[in-house]
N, C-alpha and C positions, 0 to 999 in steps of 0.2 A: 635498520630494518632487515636488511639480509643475516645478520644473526642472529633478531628473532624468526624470519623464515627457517633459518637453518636449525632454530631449538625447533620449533614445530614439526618440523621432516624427522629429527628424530623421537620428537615425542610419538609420533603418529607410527614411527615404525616400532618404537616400545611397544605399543599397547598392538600390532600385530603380530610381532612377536612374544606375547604375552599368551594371544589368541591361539597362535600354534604348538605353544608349551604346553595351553589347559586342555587342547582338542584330544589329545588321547587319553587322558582320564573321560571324558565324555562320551569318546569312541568307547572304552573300556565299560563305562555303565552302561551305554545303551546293548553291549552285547551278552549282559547278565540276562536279556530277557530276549522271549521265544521271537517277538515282535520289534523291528526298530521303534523309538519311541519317536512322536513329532517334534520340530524342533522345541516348542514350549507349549507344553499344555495350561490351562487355566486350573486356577488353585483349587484344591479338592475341601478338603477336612479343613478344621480350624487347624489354623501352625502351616498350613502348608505354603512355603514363601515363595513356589513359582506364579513369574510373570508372564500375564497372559499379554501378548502380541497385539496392535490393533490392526486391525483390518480393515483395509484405507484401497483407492478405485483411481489411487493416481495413474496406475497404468491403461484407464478402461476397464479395468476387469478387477474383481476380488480380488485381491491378495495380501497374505500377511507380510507387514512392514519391513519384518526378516529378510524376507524374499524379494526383495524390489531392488535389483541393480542399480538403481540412482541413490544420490543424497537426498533424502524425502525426514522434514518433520512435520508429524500428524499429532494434532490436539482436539482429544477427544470432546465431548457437550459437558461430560463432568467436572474437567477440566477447567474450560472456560469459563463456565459460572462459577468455580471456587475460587480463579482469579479475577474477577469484574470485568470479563473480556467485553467490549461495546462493539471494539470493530478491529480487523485483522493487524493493525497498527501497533494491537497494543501487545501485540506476540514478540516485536520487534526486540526486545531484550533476552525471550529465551530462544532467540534461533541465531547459530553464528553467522556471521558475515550478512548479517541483514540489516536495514538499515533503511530509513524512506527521509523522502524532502516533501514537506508542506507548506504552502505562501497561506496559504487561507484556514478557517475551520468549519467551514463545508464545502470540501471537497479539494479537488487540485491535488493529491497528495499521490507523489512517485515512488512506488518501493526500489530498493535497490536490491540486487542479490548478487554478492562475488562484486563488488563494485558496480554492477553494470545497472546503466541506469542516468538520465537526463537529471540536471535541477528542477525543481517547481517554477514552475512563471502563467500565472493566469493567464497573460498576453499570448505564450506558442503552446495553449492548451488544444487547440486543433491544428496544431502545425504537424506533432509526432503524436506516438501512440509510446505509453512505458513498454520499455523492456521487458516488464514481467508482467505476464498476462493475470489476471482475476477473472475467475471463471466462478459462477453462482448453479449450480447444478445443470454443467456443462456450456450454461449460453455465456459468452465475453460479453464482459462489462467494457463499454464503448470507452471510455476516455479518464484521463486522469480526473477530470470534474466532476466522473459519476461512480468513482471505485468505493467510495469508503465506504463501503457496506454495510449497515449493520447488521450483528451476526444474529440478530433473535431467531430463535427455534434452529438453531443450527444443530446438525448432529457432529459435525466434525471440520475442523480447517487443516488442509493439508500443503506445506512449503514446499515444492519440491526446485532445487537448487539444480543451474546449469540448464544448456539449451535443450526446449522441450517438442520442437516446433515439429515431429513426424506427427506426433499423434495429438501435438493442439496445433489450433490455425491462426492464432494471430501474436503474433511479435511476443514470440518466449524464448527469445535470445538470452535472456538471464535468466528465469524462470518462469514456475507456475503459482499463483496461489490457486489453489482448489476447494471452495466453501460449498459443502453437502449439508442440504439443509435434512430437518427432518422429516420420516415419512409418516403418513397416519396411519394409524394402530387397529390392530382387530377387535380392539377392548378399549373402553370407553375411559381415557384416565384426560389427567389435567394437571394443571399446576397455576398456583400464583407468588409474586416475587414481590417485596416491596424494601428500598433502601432510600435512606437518609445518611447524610455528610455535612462534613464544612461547607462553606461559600453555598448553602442554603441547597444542598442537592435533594433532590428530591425523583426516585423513578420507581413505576410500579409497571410490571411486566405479566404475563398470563399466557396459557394457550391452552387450548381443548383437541383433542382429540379421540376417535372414534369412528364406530358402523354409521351409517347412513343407511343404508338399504341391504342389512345383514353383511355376507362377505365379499357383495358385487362389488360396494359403492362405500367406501373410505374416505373421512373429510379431517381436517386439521385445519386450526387457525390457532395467530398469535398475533402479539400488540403489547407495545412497551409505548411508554412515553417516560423522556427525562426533561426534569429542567435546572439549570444551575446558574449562579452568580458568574460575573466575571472574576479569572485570577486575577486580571492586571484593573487597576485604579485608576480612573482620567481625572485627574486634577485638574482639567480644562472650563473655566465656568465661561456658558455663554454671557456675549455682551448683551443681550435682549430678553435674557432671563430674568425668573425672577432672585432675588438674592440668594446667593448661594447656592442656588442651583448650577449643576454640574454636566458636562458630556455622560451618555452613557457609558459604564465603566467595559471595557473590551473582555474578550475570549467567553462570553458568555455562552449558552446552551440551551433552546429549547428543540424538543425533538421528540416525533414523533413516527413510528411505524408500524406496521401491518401487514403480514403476510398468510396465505392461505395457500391450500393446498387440495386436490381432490383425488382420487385413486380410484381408478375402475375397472374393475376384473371380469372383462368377459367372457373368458373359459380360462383355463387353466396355465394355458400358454401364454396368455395375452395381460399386458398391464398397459393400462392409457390416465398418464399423470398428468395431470393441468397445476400450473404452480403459478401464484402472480403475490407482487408484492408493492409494500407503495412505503415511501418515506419523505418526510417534509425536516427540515433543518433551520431553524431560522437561531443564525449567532452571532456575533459581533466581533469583526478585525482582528487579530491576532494584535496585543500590545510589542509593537517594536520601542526599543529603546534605542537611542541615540547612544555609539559609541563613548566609551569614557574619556572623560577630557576634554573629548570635542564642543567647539563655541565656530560655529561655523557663520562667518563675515555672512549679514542677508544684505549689508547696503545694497549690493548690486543688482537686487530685487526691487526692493523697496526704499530705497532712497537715501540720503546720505543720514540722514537723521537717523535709520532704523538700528537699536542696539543687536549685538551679536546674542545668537538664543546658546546656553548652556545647562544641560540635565542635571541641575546642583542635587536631589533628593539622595541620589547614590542607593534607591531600591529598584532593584532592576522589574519588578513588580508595579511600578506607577508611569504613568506616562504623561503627555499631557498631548490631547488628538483635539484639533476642532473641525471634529467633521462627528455626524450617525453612523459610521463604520456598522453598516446593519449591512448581514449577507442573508440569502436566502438560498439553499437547495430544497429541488424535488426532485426524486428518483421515481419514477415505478416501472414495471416491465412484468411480463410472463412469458412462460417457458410450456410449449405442450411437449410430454415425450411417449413417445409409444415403444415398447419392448415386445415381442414375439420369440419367444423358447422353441424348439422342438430338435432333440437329443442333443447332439454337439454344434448346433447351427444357433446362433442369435442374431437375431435384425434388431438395429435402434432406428430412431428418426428423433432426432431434437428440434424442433421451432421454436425461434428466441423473437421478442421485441422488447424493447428499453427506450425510453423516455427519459430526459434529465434536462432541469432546466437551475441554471445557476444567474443570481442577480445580486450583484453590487452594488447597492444604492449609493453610498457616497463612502469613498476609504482614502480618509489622511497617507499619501504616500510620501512625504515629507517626515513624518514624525515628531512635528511640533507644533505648537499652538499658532505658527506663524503661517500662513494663507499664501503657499507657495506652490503644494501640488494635491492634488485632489484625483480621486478616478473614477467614472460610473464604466461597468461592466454587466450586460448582458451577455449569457451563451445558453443555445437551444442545440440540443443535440440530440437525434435519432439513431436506434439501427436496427438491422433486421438479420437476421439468421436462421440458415440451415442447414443440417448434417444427418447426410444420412451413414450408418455404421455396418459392417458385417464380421462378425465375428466367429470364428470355425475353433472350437477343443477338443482336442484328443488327448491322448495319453502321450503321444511325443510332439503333436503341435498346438499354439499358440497362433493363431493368425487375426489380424484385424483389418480392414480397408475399406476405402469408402469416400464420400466427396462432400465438400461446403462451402458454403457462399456466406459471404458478409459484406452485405450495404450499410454503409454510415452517410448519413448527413448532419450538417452544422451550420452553424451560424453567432456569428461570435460579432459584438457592436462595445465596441470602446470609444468613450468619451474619455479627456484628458485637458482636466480645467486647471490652467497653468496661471501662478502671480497673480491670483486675484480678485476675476469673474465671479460676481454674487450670485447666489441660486435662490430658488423658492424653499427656504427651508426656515424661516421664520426670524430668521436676523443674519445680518451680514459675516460673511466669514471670515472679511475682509480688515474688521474690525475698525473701519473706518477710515484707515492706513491709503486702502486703494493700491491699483497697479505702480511698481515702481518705474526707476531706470529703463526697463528693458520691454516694460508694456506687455502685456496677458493678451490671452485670448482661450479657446476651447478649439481642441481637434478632434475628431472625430473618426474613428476606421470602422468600418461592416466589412469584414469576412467569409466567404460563404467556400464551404468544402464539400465536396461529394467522393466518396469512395467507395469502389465496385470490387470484390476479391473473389478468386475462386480457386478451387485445390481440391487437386485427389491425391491419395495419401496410401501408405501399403506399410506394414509392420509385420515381423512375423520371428518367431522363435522355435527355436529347434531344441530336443532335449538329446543332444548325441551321444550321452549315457546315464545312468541314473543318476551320473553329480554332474557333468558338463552340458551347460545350455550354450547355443549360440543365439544371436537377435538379428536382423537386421531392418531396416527399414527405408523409405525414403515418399517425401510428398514435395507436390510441385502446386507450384503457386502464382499465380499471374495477378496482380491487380492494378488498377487504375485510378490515379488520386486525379480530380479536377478541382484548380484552384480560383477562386474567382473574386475580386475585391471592386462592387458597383461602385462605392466610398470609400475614396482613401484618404482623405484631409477636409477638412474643413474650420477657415477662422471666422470665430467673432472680433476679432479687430482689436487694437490698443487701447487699454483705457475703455472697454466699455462693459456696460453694467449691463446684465442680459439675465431676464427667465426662458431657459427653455419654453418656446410653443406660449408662453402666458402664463407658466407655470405649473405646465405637464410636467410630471414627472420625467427623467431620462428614458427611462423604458418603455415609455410609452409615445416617443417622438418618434414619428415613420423615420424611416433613413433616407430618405428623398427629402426631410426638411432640414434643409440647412442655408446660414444665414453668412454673406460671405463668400458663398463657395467659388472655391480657386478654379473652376472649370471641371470639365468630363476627364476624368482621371478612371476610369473602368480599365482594368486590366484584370486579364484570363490566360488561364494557363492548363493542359491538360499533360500527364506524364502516365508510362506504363513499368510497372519493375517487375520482370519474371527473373523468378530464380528457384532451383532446387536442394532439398536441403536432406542429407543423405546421415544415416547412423547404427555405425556397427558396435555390439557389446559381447560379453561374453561372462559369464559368471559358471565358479566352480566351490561345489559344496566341502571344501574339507571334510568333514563329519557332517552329522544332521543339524550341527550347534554354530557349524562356522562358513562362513559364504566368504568367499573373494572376489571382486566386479573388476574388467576393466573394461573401459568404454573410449570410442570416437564419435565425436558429431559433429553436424556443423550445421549451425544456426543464423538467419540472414532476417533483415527489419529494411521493409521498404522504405525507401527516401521519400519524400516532399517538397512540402512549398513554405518557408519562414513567413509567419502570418503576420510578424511585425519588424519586417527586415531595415536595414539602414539605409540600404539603395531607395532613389526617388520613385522607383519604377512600382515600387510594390509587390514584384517578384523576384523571391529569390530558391532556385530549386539548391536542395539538397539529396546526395546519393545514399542508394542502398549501403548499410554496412554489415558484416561479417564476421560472422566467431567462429572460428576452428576451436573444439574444448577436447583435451584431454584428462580422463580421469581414472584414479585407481582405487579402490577402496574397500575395506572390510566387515561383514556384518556379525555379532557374536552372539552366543546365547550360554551364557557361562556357570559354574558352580548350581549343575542340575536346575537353570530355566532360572537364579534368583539376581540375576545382573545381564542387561541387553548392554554392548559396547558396541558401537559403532564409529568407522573413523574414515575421510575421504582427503586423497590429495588432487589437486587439479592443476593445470596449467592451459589457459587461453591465448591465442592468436588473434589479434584484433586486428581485422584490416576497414579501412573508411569508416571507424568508430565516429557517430554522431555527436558533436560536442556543442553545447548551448552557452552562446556569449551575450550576455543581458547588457545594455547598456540605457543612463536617463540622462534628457536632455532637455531645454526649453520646448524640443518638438514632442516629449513624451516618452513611454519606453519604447525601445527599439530593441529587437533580437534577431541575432546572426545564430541560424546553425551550421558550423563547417565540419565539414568529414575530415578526420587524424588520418593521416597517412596509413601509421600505424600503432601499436601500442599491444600490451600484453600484462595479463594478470594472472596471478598464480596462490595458491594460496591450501592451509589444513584443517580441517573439522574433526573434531571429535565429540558423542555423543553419547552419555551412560545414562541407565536408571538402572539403582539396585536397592534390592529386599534387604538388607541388613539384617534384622529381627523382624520380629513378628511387627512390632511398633516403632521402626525408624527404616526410613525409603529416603534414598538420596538419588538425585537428579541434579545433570549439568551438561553445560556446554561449552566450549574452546573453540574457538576460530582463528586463524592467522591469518591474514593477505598481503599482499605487494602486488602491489598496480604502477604502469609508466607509461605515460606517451611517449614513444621511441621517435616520434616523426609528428609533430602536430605545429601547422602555420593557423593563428586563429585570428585574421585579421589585423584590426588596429593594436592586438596584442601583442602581435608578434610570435617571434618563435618562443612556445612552451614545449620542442623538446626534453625529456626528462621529468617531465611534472606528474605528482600523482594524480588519480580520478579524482574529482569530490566526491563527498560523500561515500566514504572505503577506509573507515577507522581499520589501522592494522592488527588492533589485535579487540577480540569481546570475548568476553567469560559470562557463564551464567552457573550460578549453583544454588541446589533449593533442595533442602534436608522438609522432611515430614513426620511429623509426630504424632502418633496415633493412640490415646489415652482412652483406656476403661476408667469412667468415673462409678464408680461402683456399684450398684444395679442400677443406673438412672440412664445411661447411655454413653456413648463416644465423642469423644472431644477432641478436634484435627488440629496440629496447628501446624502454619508451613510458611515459615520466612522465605523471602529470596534475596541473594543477591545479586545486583547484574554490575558489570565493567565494562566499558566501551575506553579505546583511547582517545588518542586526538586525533582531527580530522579536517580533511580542509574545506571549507564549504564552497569552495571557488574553484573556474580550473588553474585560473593564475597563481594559483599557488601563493595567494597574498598572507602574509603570516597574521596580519589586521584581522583577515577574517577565517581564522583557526579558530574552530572549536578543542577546546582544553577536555583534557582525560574525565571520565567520571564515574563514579560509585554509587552506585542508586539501591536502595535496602527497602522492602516489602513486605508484609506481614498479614498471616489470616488466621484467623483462629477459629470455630465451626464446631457449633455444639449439636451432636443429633441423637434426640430421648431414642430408648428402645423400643421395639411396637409402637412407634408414632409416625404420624405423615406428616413430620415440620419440622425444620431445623434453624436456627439463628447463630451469624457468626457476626463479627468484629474483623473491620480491616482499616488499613492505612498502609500509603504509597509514600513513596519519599522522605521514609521517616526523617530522615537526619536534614530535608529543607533544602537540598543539594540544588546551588545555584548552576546550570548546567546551560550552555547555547544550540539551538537547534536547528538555526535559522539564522543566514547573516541577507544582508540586501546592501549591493554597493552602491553610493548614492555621492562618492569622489567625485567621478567627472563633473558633475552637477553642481555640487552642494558640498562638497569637502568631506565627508564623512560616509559612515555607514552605519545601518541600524541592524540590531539584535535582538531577535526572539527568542528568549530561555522556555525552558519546560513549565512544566505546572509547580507549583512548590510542594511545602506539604499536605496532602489531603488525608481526611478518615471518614469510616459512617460503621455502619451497620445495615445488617441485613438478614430479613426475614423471608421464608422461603416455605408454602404449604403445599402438598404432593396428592391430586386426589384420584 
């Protein structure tokens, strides 16, 4: 690894060194004329191959992409619908060193960015907050359970890489995602979207926009719905079915959303947005597969009689679940935001609420047909926000400050039905078999979290000459987690056969019924984490064409309470941890505006980095999070798009990292000194050529492969090589016919052409059960898609 780091360090300073070879031919053109030119203007005449900049609000403010001292990738609305974007997840192969962990397929899903970044576990989904915040038109998205966004009507998603936390407020220690939806129009236009695929996909999408009350009153609305097969096969048939009939087959998709929007112009100064949106999810389990090879002993379950279970099928695509592995999310939330103008002074106010409720009806956590572990899972989670902004421009300052509060509430109830317990679901699960050796029962945890945050925050930039800016900034932050668990165990006994309530559902048994119960086991716990988090930069313009950034920060994520710890007590607090980031980085604008290069190196300081240790046991899952001592990652980006010809655009990306825990005691693990992060492949590429064909007077025909590389990775922090994910190559294709003078276009696509069997997902299930199971990607998919503009 250190001599890919070290190719990367000098690739990165090739291509700045590249940047300061071409800067005086650029300097040289721009001084042919009476006026400096901008650094990239937008294409004029046919042939003209310069590329127009996007213009992206990751700093609060307008600014073109060139311009932004950070490592920032922005994807435009064009974008995303030419590649089937659904939800920010699926950017994940063209941004370097990005990278997320999912247990579920509604919802639960952590990005990572630069390494940093928690595993997935539905169990400590209110324990921590991700690393990288998701922000939906400024308001945070409360919890990993409720991020997945769908991006309908979006006008842009923006990555921006490294700690962000002056100018956002909740735990952007790693990063930001930044989802700008779109605004309503002064003109009355529309669209509708409809595609078909394999595994029976099916989604049609729309939105309208337009005046309402001339140019006072502006309205938008939009609404997709998808539905799709599962990838993975249950070869599971119940025993109470009728012949032949089968478990529902997993990773399936229905989905629903809708989002609106209103815009009101009171005078001229004045914009008052109301935005709200709603999403319903309803999919089935993620198919884990049973490592290969593995025939994991159950006598010790079920008795001496019971054969060893073995996944003889060898497609990592089939499983065999006896459970309804049915999930359900709901999202909705709105945002009001008011803006007031008047010359260099701007006042914001953002008001946020979000709603999400995530339910597990019954998920095989065993991964075999054998009635060993089972989970129901409810979580109810709330929040509320607000921020108010002041922004001051001039011609030599930049200033922003201002203050926000974020209340969260939760409530998270797991059930945990171990060896055998039959349920209300229309035949036994038990198969007859019964509790073995070691005797079943159902445990039970309810949850409850409340968190109160508050912060004022100051940014400010200076332009100390026409090329040198300075920045600085710093927000302080105080907040207060209360952890509270009224239930924390409850057994139904050995050997007994039990319906919930008569046959209530899980979800709908109070948490005061329980059968068994071990006693008042209520414990409470209330904590406070202030800290301030301070960042100085400085950017210098070579030429009009060429920027150089270096930057300090330092980014901090409150600690907590482990919502399913190993200790009997039920509490276990976890501390704040710390990133010192350093970074240095180039921004280009080359051969007169027809090649953007950008390229960034970093180096992290990680002190009480947050590490999540999952473990399963007859009592259930159980998770420790312990603070690393310390640890440090470092790692290079590079980022090009260029004009080539009139009819061929090339796009790519290169990331290198190196991550280590220098100091980490993680319990029963022991010392993992030395160990990489999970989830932090060291090296991704991505590259995507575009082809842009005149079909002869009929119209334009796009076509634009991609291809992405990720390496290996470890999805564990133990560093177990069992549960390495192996290198991968993943190839994509679109092709996009649009007639001339028409308002409709139809393309053709498919992902994963070549069927690339890839892991994404590992779950260690050793201590337990000898093995571990695997969740691979989607295989290969295709459809089409039709697309009318009105």
């Amino acid at each position: 690894m250190r001599v890919l780091f070290a190719q990367g360090l000098i690739a990165s300073t090739a291509l700045v060194t590249v940047s300061l070879a071409l800067s005086p031919i650029a300097a040289a053109q721009n001084a042919d004329n009476d006026d400096p030119a901008p650094p990239v203007e937008a294409a004029g005449e046919p042939g003209d191959l310069r590329l127009t900049p996007l213009t992206v609000t990751a700093t609060l403010s307008e600014q073109s992409l060139q311009d932004i001292p950070i490592a920032v990738t922005a994807f435009p609305s064009e974008d995303l619908e030419r590649m089937g974007i659904v939800a920010y997840t699926d950017l994940a192969a063209s941004i370097p060193n990005f990278s997320f962990d999912s247990l579920t397929n509604a919802g639960f899903t952590i990005p990572s960015l630069r390494g940093i970044g928690l595993t997935g576990s539905t169990q400590s989904a209110i324990s921590n907050n991700p690393a990288t915040g998701v922000y939906v038109d400024g308001v945070y998205l409360n919890s990993a359970g409720a991020n997945l966004f769908n991006v309908l009507d979006v006008e842009r998603i923006e990555v921006l890489r490294g700690p962000q936390g002056t100018l956002y407020g909740r735990n952007t220690i790693g990063g930001v995602i930044n989802i700008v939806s779109k605004e309503p129009t002064d003109e009355l236009q529309g669209n509708l979207s409809a595609t078909v695929g394999n595994f029976n996909l099916a989604q049609v999408s729309g939105s309208v926009s337009g005046p309402l009350a001339g140019d006072k009153l502006l309205g938008r609305i939009g609404v997709t719905s998808l539905n799709r097969d599962g990838y993975v096969k249950n070869n599971f048939s119940m025993p109470n079915a009728a012949v032949g009939e089968s478990a529902e087959d997993t990773d399936s998709l229905e989905s629903i959303a809708l989002r609106g929007s209103l815009l009101f112009r009171p005078s001229d100064e004045l914009d008052i947005t109301f935005a709200a949106d709603y999403s319903r999810d309803d999919t089935t389990y993620p198919g884990f597969n049973v490592e290969d090879g593995a025939s994991p002993d159950l006598s010790m379950f079920l008795g001496p009689s019971a054969a060893a279970y073995t996944d003889t099928d060898g497609d990592v695509h089939e499983v065999s679940y006896n459970a309804n592995n049915d999930e359900r999310a709901i999202n909705w939330g709105g945002a009001l935001t008011g803006e007031w103008t008047s010359g260099d002074l701007r006042l914001v106010s953002i008001t946020g609420y979000r709603e999400s409720i995530y339910l597990d009806d019954l998920s095989d956590i065993d991964g075999t047909p054998v009635n060993i572990y089972q989970q129901f899972l409810r979580l109810e989670e709330s929040s509320k926000s607000q921020e108010f902004r002041a922004h001051f421009d001039t011609d030599r300052w930049n200033i922003v400050g201002g203050i926000f509060y974020y209340g969260y509430e939760a409530q998270q109830d797991i059930g945990n039905d171990i060896l055998g317990v039959e349920r209300d679901l229309g035949y036994p699960l038990s198969g007859g078999m019964g509790p073995g050796l070691l005797g079943g029962g159902t445990t039970r945890s309810v949850t409850e979290v409340e968190t109160e945050s508050y912060s004022a925050f100051g940014n400010a930039t200076f332009a100390l000459t026409d090329r040198l800016d300075i920045q600085g900034g710093l927000r302080w932050t105080n907040t207060t987690a209360d952890f509270s668990r009224p239930v924390s165990r409850a057994e139904l006994g050995t050997g007994a056969s039990v319906m919930y309530n008569g046959g209530v559902p899980f979800d709908e048994v109070p948490a005061d019924v329980l059968l068994f119960d071990l006693g008042d086991t209520f414990t409470s716990q209330e904590k406070t984490f202030s800290r301030v988090s301070p960042s100085l930069s400085a950017n210098y313009h070579y030429t009009d064409d060429v920027m150089f950034y270096a930057s300090w920060s330092r980014g901090f994520r409150e600690g907590g309470f482990a919502s399913a710890p190993s200790n009997a007590s039920g509490i276990l607090p976890f501390q704040s941890e710390t990133l010192t980031s350093y970074e240095f980085g180039a921004k280009s604008t080359l051969f007169d505006g027809r090649l953007m290069l950008n390229a960034a190196a970093y180096y992290y300081d990680y002190t009480d980095q947050q590490v999540e240790v999952p473990s399963i046991s007859t009592a259930g899952v159980t998770i420790d999070i312990f603070n690393s001592g310390e640890s440090r990652a470092q790692g290079v980006e590079v980022e090009f798009l260029g004009n080539i010809t009139e009819y061929f655009e090339l796009q790519g990306s290169l990331g290198f990292q190196d991550t280590e825990f220098t100091k980490l005691e993680a319990g029963v693990l022991g010392d993992l000194s030395g160990n990489q992060f999970p989830r932090a492949p060291e090296v991704s590429a991505a590259l995507s050529p575009k082809f842009t064909l005149d079909v002869s007077d009929y119209g334009t025909l796009t076509i634009q492969p991609q291809w992405s590389y990720q390496s290996s990775e470890f999805m564990t922090v133990d560093n177990d090589p069992n549960s390495k994910a192996k290198s991968r190559n993943l190839f994509d294709a679109t092709a996009e016919f649009t007639p001339n003078d028409a308002p409709w276009s139809a393309s053709i696509w498919a992902r994963n052409i070549t069927d690339e069997e890839y892991i994404n997902k590992v779950v260690d299930l050793t201590s337990f059960l000898g093995y571990r199971l695997r969740r691979y990607g989607a295989p290969a998919t295709f459809g089409a898609t039709f697309k009318y503009n009105f």
